[in-house]
C-alpha positions in Angstrom: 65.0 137.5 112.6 62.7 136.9 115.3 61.4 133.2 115.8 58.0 134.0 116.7 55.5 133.7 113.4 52.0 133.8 113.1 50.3 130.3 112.3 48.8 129.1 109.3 47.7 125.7 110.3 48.1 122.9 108.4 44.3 121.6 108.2 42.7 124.9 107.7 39.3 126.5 108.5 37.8 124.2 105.6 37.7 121.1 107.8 37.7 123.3 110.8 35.7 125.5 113.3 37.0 128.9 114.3 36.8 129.7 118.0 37.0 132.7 119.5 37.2 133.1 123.4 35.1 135.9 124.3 37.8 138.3 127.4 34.5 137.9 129.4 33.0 134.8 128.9 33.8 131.9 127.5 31.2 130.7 124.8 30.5 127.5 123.6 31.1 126.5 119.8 28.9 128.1 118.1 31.1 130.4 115.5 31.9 128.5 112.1 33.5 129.6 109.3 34.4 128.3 105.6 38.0 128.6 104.1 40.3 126.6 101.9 42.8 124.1 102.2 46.0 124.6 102.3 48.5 122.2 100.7 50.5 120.2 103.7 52.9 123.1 104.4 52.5 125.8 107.0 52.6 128.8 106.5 53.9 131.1 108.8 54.4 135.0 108.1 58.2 136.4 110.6 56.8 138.7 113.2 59.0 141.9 113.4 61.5 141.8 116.2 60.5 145.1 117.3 57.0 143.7 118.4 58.1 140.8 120.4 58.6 143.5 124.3 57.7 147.0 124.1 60.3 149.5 123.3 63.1 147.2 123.5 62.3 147.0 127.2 61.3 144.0 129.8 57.7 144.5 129.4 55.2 142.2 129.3 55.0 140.9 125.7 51.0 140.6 124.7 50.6 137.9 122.1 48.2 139.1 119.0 45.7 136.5 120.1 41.9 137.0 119.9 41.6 135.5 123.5 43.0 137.6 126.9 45.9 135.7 128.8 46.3 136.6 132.1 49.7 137.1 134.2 52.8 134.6 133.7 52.2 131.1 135.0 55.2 129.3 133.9 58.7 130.7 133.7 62.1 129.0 132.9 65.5 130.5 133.0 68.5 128.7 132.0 67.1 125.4 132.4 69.3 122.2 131.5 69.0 118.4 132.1 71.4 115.8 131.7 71.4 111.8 132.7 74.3 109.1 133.4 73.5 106.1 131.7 75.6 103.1 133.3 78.0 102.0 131.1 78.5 105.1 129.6 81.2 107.8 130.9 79.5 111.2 128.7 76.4 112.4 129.6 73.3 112.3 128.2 71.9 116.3 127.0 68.3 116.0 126.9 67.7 120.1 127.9 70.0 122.9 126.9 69.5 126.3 128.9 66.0 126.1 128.0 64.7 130.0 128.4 60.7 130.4 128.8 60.7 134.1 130.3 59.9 137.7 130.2 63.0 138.5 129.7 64.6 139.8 126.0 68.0 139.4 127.1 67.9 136.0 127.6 64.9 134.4 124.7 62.3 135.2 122.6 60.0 132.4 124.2 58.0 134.1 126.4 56.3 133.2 129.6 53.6 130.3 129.5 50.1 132.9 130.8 47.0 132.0 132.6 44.4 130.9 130.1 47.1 130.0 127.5 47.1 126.7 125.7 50.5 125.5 124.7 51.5 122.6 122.4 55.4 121.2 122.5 56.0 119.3 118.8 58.9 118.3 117.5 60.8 114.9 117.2 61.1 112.1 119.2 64.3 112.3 121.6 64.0 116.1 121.1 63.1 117.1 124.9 59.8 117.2 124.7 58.5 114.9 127.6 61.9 115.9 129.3 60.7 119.2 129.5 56.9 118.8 130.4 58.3 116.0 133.7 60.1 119.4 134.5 57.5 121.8 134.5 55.5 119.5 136.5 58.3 118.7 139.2 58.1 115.1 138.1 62.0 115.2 137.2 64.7 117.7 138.7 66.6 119.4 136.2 70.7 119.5 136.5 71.0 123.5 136.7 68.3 126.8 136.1 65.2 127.9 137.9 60.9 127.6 137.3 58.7 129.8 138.4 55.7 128.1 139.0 52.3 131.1 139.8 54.8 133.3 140.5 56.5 131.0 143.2 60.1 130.6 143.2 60.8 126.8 142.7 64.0 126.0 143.9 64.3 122.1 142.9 67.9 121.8 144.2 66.8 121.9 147.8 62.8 121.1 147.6 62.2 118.5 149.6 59.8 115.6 147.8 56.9 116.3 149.8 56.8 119.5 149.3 56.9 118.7 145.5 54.1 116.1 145.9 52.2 118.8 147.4 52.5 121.1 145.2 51.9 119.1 142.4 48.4 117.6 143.9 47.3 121.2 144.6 48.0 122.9 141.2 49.0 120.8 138.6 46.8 118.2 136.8 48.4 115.5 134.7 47.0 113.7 131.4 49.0 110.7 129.8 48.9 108.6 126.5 48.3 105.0 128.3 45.8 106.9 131.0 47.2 105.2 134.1 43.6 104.8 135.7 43.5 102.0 138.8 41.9 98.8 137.4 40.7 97.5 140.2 39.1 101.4 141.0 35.9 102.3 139.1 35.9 105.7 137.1 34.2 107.5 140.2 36.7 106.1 142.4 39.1 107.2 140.0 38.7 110.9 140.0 37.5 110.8 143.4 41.0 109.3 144.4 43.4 113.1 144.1 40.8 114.6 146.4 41.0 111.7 149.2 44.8 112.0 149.2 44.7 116.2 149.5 42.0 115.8 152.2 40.1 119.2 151.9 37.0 118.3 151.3 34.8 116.3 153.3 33.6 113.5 151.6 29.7 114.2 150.3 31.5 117.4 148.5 34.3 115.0 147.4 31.5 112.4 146.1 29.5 116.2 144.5 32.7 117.2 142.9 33.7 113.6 140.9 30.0 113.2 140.3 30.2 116.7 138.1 33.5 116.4 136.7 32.5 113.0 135.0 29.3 114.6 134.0 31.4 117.7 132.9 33.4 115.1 130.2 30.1 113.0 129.0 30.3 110.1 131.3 27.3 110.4 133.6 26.4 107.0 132.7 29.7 105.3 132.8 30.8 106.4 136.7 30.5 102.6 138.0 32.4 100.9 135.3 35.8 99.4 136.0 38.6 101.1 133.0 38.6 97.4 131.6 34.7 98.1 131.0 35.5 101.6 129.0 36.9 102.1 125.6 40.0 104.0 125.0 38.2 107.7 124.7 36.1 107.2 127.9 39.4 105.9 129.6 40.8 109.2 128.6 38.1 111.7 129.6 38.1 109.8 133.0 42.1 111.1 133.1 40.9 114.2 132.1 38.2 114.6 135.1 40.7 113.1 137.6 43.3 115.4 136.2 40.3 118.1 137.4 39.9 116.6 140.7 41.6 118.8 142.5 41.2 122.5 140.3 44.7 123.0 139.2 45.9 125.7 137.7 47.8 123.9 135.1 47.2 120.8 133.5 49.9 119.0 131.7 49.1 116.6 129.0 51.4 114.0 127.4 50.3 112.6 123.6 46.7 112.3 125.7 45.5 111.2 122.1 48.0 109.3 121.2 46.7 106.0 121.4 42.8 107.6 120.4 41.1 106.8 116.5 40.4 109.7 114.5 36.8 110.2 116.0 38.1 109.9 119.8 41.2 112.3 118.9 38.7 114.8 117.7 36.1 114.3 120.8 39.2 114.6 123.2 41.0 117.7 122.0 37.4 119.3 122.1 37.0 118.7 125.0 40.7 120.0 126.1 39.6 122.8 124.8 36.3 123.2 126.4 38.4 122.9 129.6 41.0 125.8 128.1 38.3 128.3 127.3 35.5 127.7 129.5 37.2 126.6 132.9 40.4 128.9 132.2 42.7 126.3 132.4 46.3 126.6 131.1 47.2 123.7 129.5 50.5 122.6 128.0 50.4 119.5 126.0 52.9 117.1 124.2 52.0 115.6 120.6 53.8 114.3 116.9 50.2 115.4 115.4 50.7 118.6 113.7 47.3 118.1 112.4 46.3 119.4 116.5 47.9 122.6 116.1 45.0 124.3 115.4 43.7 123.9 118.7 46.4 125.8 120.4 47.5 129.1 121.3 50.8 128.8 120.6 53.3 126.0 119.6 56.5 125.8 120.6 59.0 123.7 118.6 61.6 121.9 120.2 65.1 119.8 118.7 68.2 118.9 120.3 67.1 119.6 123.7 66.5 123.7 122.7 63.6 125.5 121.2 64.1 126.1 117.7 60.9 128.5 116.6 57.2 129.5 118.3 54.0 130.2 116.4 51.2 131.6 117.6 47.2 131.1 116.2 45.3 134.3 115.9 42.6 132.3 117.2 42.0 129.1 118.3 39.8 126.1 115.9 38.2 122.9 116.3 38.6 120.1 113.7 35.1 118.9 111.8 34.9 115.2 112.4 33.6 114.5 108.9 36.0 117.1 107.0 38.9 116.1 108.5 37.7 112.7 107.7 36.8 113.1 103.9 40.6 115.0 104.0 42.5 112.6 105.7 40.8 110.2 103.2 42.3 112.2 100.1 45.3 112.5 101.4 45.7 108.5 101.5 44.6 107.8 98.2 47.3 110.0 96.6 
């Protein structure tokens, strides 16, 4: 049976806003609909085998989303990592011939597309964040290949600059704790990837931070140190410095992880704002299954391997006060 399913989420369209990405433009949030709650079980209907590459053949596989992907962005063939820890003579398996390709030979997971928006769940010390350091050439893995826009990768042999590089040109990077400068204010702070890449001169460098920060809501806030900002501005500061540059990819570990309910909510809205409207691919890390709904597809991984993907029709936004008043009920019982 195939592992791809189509995704029910947990928190349904009753403390949630359906959005659809129009294939032309992307719109802002202005399509709502009313549905019912689910209990706290997925539900997830097996998508024939047979629909997964056309004919049996290596064609591209077109996920039955309401939104158009464009070409592979991210693929992974055989990809394993292990670690020596001292004091320890086996090795550590933290990735296991992970396959993320176009290929039905080798997986079912198909290639990460342009425009898609990818969350990795599953439990801690699965391979989650050992995966994402991967895709974003943070960490080398022990044996298999990424193809990074359609770029050959070869991590064996790439020297660390060149990874640097590459990294500060097209991917962007979004973590739990923020890891802004302290002694840097937030302009300085998203200003800070475009000084080091050296492209720009510096009035179009000073332009560009000045409407990124705008871009997440902080307009206001550009002169204040991080120790001046609460946790959800630190955050969308990350995400405008994780902009600075105009990746093609962002990369986003548990970016609400250390976020209250309201921030949470303000954050992934804005993530998505920055999927839909600016045609970013995003892949993102998170234990919130809650979040789900804001994706394109999940990807579940344990034991170092991907055990299942689900794919949304259609992408949602959670209601503050819904998901509130639900999150509420659940407690009480």
């Amino acid at each position: 049976m195939s592992s791809i399913v189509h995704h029910q989420p947990t928190i349904e369209m009753s403390v949630a806003s359906s959005v659809v990405a129009d294939n032309d433009s992307y719109p802002s949030y202005d399509a709502a609909v009313e549905g019912k709650h689910t209990n706290n079980t997925p539900k997830t209907v097996p998508v024939p085998p047979i629909a997964l590459f056309n004919g049996g053949s290596s064609a591209l596989f077109e996920p039955p989303t309401l939104k158009m992907l464009g070409q592979p962005v991210i693929s992974i063939r055989e990809l394993s990592k292990s670690y020596i820890l001292p004091g320890r003579e086996e090795p550590v398996h933290a990735l296991h011939e992970i396959n993320l390709c176009d290929d039905p030979t080798l997986s079912e997971f198909y290639s990460i597309r342009t425009g898609e928006f990818i969350m990795i769940r599953g439990p801690s010390g699965g391979g989650k964040t050992s995966l994402l350091n991967c895709i974003g050439l943070i960490d080398r893995p022990s044996t298999g290949s990424i193809q990074l826009m359609g770029r050959e990768v070869d991590l064996a042999v790439a020297h660390d600059d060149d990874l640097s590089r590459l990294r500060l040109e097209k991917i962007g990077f979004v973590f739990q704790t923020f890891n802004l400068l302290a002694t840097f204010t937030a302009f300085e702070n998203v200003k800070l990837p475009m000084s080091i890449l050296a492209n720009m001169s510096e009035k179009e460098m000073d332009r560009r931070a000045t409407y990124l920060l705008t871009r997440v809501g902080l307009q206001d806030r550009m002169d204040h140190l991080p120790s001046e900002l609460s946790g959800g501005e630190q955050q969308r500061v990350t995400i405008a410095r994780s902009l600075a540059n105009d990746p093609d990819i962002l990369l986003l570990d548990e970016p609400t992880g250390d976020l209250d309910t309201r921030n949470t909510i303000d954050i992934m809205n804005l993530l998505l704002e920055v999927n839909q409207r600016m045609k970013k691919t995003l892949i993102m890390v998170t234990h919130n299954p809650d979040l789900e709904l804001y994706a394109d597809r999940i990807l579940y991984v344990k034991d170092g391997r991907f055990e299942k993907q689900a794919i949304n029709s259609q992408q949602c936004e959670l209601d503050f006060d819904k998901y509130k008043k639900f999150l509420d009920q659940q407690q009480e019982h």
